[in-house]
C-alpha positions in Angstrom: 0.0 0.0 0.0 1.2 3.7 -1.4 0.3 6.4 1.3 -0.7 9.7 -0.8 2.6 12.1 -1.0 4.2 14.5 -3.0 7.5 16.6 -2.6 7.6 18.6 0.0 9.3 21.8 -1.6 6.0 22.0 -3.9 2.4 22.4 -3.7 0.1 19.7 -3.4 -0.7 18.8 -7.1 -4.2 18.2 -6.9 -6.6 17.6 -4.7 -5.8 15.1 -1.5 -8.8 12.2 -2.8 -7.3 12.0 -6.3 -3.8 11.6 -5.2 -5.3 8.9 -3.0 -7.2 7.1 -5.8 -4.3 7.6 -8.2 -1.6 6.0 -5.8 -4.6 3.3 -5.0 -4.7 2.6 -9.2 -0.6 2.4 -9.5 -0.2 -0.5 -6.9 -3.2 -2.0 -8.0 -1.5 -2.3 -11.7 1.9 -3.0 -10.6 0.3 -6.4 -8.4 -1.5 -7.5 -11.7 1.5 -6.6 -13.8 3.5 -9.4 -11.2 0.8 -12.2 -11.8 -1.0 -11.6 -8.4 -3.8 -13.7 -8.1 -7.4 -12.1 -8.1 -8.0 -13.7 -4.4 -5.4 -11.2 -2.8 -5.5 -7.9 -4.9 -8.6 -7.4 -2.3 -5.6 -6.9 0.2 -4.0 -3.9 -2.2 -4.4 -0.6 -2.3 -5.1 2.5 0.4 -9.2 1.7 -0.9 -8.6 -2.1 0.8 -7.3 -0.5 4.2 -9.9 1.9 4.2 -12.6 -1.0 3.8 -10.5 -3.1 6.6 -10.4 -0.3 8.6 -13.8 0.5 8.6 -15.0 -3.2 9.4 -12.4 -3.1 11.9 -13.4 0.0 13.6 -16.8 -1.2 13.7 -16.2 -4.3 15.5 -14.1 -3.0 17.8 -16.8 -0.5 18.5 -19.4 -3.5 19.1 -16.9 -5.6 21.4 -16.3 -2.0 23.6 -20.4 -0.9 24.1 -21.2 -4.0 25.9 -19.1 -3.7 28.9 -20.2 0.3 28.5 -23.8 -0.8 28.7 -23.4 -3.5 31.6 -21.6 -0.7 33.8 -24.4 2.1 32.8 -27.4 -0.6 34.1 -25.1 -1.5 37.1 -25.0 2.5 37.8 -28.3 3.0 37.2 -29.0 -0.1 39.8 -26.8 1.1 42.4 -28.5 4.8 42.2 -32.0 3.6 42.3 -30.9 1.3 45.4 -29.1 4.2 46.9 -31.9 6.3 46.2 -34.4 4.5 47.8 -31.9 4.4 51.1 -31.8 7.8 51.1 -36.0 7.9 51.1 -35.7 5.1 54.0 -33.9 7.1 56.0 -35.4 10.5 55.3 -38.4 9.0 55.9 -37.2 6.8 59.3 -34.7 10.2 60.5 -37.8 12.5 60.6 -38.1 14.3 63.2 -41.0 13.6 64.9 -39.7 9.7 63.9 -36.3 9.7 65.0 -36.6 8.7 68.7 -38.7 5.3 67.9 -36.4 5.1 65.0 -33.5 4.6 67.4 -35.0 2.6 69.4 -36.5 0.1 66.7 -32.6 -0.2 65.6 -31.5 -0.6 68.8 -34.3 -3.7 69.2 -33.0 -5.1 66.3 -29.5 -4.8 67.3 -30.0 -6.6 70.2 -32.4 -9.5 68.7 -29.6 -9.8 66.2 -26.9 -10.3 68.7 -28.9 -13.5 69.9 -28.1 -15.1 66.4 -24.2 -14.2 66.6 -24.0 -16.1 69.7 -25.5 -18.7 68.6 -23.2 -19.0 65.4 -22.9 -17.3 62.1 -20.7 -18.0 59.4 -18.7 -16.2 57.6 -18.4 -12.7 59.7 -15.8 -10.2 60.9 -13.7 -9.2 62.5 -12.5 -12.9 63.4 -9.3 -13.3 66.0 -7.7 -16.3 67.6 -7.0 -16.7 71.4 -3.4 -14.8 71.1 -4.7 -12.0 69.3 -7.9 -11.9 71.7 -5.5 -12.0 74.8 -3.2 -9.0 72.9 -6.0 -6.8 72.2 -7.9 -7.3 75.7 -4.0 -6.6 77.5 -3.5 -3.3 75.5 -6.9 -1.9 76.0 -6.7 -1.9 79.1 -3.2 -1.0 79.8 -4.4 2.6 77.1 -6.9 3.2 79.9 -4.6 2.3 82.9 -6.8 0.0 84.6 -5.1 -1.1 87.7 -8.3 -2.9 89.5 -7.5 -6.8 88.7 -5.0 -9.0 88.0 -4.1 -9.0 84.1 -1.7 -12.4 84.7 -3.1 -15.3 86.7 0.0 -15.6 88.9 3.1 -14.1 90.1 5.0 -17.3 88.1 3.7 -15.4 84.5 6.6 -12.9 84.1 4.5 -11.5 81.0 1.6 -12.3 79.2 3.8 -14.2 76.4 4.9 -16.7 79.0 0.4 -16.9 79.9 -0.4 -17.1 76.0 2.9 -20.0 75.5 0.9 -21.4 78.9 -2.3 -21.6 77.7 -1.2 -23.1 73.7 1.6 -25.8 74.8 0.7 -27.3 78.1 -2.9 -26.6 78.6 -4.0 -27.1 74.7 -7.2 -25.1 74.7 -9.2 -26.3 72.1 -9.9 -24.1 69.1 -6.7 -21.5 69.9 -5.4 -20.8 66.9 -8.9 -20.9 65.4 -10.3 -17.5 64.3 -13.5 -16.9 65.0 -16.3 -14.6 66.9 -19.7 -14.8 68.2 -20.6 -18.0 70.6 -17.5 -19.9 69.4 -15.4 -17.1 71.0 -17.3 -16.7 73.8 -17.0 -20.5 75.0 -13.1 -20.5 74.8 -13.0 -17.1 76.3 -14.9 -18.8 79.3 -12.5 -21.8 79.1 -9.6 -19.5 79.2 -11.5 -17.7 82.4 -11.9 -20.8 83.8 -8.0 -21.6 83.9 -7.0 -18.1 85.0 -9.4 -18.6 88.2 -7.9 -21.8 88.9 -4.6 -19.7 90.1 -6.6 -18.1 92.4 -4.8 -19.5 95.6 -2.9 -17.5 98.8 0.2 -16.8 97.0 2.5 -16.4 99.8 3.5 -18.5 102.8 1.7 -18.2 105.8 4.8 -17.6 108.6 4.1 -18.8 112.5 3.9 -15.4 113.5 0.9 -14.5 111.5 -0.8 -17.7 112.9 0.0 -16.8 116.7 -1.1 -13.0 115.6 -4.2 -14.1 114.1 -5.0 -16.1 117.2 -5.0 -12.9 119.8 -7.0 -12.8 122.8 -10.8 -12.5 123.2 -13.4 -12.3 125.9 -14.9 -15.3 124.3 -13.2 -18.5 123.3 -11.4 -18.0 119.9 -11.1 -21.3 118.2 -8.2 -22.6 115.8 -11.3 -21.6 113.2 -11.7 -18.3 113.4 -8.2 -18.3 113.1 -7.9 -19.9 109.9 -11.0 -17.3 108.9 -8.6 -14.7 109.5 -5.9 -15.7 107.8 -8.3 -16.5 104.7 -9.9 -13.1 104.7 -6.2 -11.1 104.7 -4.3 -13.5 102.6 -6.9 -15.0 99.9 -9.9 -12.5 100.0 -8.3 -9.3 97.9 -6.7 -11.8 95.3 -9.5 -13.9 94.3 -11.6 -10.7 94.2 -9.2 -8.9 91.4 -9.1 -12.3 89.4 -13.1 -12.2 89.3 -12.8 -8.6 88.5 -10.5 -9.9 85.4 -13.7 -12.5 84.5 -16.1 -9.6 84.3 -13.8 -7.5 82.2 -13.2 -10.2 80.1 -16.6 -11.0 78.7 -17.8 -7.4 79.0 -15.0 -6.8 76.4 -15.7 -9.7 74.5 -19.4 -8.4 74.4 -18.1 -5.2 73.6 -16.2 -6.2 70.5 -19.4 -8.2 68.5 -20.8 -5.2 67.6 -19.5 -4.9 64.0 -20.1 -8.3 63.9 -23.6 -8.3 64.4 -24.3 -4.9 62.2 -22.4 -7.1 59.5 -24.8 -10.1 60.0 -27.9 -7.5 59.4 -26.0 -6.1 56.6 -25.5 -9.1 54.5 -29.0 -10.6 55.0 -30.2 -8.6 52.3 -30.3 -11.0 49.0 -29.4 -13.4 50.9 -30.8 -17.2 50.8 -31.2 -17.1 54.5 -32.9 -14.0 54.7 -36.3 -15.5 55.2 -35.5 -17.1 58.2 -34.8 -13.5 60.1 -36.7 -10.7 60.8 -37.4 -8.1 57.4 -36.3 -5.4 59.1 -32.6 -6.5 59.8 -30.9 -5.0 56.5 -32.9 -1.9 56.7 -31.7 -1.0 60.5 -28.5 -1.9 59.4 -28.1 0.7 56.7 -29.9 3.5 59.0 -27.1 2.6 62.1 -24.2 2.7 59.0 -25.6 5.6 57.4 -26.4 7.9 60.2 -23.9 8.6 63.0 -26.3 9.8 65.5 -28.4 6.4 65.6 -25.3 4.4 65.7 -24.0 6.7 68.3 -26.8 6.3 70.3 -27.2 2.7 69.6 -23.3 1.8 70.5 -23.0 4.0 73.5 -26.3 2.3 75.3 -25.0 -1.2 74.0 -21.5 0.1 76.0 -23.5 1.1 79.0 -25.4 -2.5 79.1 -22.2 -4.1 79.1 -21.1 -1.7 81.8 -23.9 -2.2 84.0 -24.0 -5.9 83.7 -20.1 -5.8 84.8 -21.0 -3.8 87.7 -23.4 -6.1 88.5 -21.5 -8.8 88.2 -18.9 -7.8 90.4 -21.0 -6.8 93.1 -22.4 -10.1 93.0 -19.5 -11.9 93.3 -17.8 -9.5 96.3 -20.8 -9.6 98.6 -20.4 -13.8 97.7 -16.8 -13.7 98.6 -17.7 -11.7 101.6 -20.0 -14.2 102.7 -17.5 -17.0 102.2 -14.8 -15.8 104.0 -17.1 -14.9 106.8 -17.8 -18.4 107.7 -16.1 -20.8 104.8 -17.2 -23.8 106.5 -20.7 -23.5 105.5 -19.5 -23.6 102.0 -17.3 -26.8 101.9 -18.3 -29.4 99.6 -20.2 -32.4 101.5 -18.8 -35.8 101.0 -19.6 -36.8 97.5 -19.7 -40.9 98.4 -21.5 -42.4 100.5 -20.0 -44.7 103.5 -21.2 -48.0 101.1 -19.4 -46.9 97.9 -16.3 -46.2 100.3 -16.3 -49.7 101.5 -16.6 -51.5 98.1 -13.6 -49.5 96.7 -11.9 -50.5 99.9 -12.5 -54.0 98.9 
């Protein structure tokens, strides 16, 4: 093929389309004069690239307006759907609305919760038992909190040598697992458990705190009372900060499903399992996510619950504790065999 040219110190000659057409003719005539074959002297010629061109161009410009289309409906999808979010919420944020608004969202947050706990698949944030134990340690040493025992025992130098503990020799099942909701919250109470089992009078108990303990009294002081004594300084104030650690624990845990369960209500929407859960999930969801007053308001009374449970928790427990040590006798485990089944394992 002969692009159209002439000289460039003159004019051009004639028009640019009959230079074309004549430089089309020459290698047209100069292929025949060679014996070309008639089948490719349609390949010859600036009139053959125009016509390849031209088909070219045209499929190319098929092949590239689907994909344009498929994106323009997908935009046009997404804008209808966010549309009619935006009518939602303007509709559920209304002023004389917004207060039963909030609380229907909270409802629904907290019905939802009760299917997180009882297993979900498929939600985050996930973590294992190290990174559970890491993020509960550093949140609480940001706020300084100085009010219970964040190792089990003195023989922990850090929480590495606790985490190494609780992997290697005690094997808690599901460690290394990442996961949330009710799985979480049974090996958070099996790691609980463990760290309570530590709770024991840490130091020795010298002859000179027995004889001090024993005193003198108007009334006869028995070798009980004593040993009451010795309980309540030695073992009260230590068991007490390791239940305090069990009440921070799950208040935390609690305190870190809630993007969990908004991302449960989130993804019920066009989902196969949506049927099986309330309509109004998805919808609350999107209010809480779109509008930082509601999920304000919803987080910070979730965060108080949890708060008010703990305290309630703990004062439980103390006023137990104080009633133990009072008089721990009355809370020692009866004999669990009976004089017969002693006797037949004697024989």
């Amino acid at each position: 093929m002969t692009l159209p040219w002439w000289p460039d110190t003159s004019p051009m000659p004639k028009p640019f389309n009959d230079i074309k057409d004549e430089k089309d003719t020459e290698d047209r005539n100069q292929m025949a004069s060679k014996g070309l074959s008639d089948l490719y002297m349609g390949t010859i010629g600036f009139r053959s690239f125009v016509k390849y061109m031209e088909k070219k161009i045209e499929q190319m410009f098929a092949d590239a307006i689907d994909p344009v289309l498929t994106n323009l409906k997908d935009l046009k999808s997404t804008a209808s759907q966010q549309k009619r979010d935006l009518e939602t919420e303007y509709n559920d944020t209304d002023p004389h609305r917004i207060l039963s608004t909030t609380r229907d969202c909270g409802i629904s947050f907290a019905t939802a919760l009760t299917h997180v706990m009882e297993g979900v698949l498929d939600l985050q944030p996930v973590m294992n038992l190290d990174e559970e134990l890491r993020a509960f340690h550093t949140y609480h040493q940001t706020l300084g909190s100085a009010h219970f025992s964040m190792l089990p025992s003195e023989d922990f130098c850090s929480l590495n040598d606790y985490i190494d503990y609780l992997r290697n020799e005690i094997q808690i099942g599901a460690f290394d697992v990442e996961v949330n909701g009710g799985a979480q919250f049974r090996r958070l109470m099996m790691e609980v458990e463990i760290f309570l089992r530590f709770s024991e009078i840490a130091v020795e108990i010298k002859k000179r705190d027995v004889i001090q303990a024993r005193g003198v009294s108007m009334s006869s002081l028995t070798w009980r009372d004593v040993v009451v004594k010795l309980l309540s300084h030695e073992a009260h104030l230590p068991l007490q900060r390791r239940v305090a650690y069990v009440g921070e624990r799950i208040k935390w845990f609690f305190e870190i499903q809630k993007d969990a369960v908004l991302e449960f209500m989130t993804k019920l929407e066009g989902s196969p399992t949506a049927n099986l859960f309330s309509p109004l999930y998805p919808q609350h969801a999107k209010l809480i996510k779109q509008n930082a007053m509601i999920k304000h308001a919803v987080w910070q009374t979730y965060d108080k619950s949890c708060g008010r449970q703990l305290r309630q928790f703990i004062e439980l427990f103390e006023n137990m504790l104080t009633s133990t040590f009072s008089n721990p006798w009355v809370f020692l485990k009866g004999a669990t065999s009976s004089p017969g089944a002693d006797e037949s394992l004697q024989e």
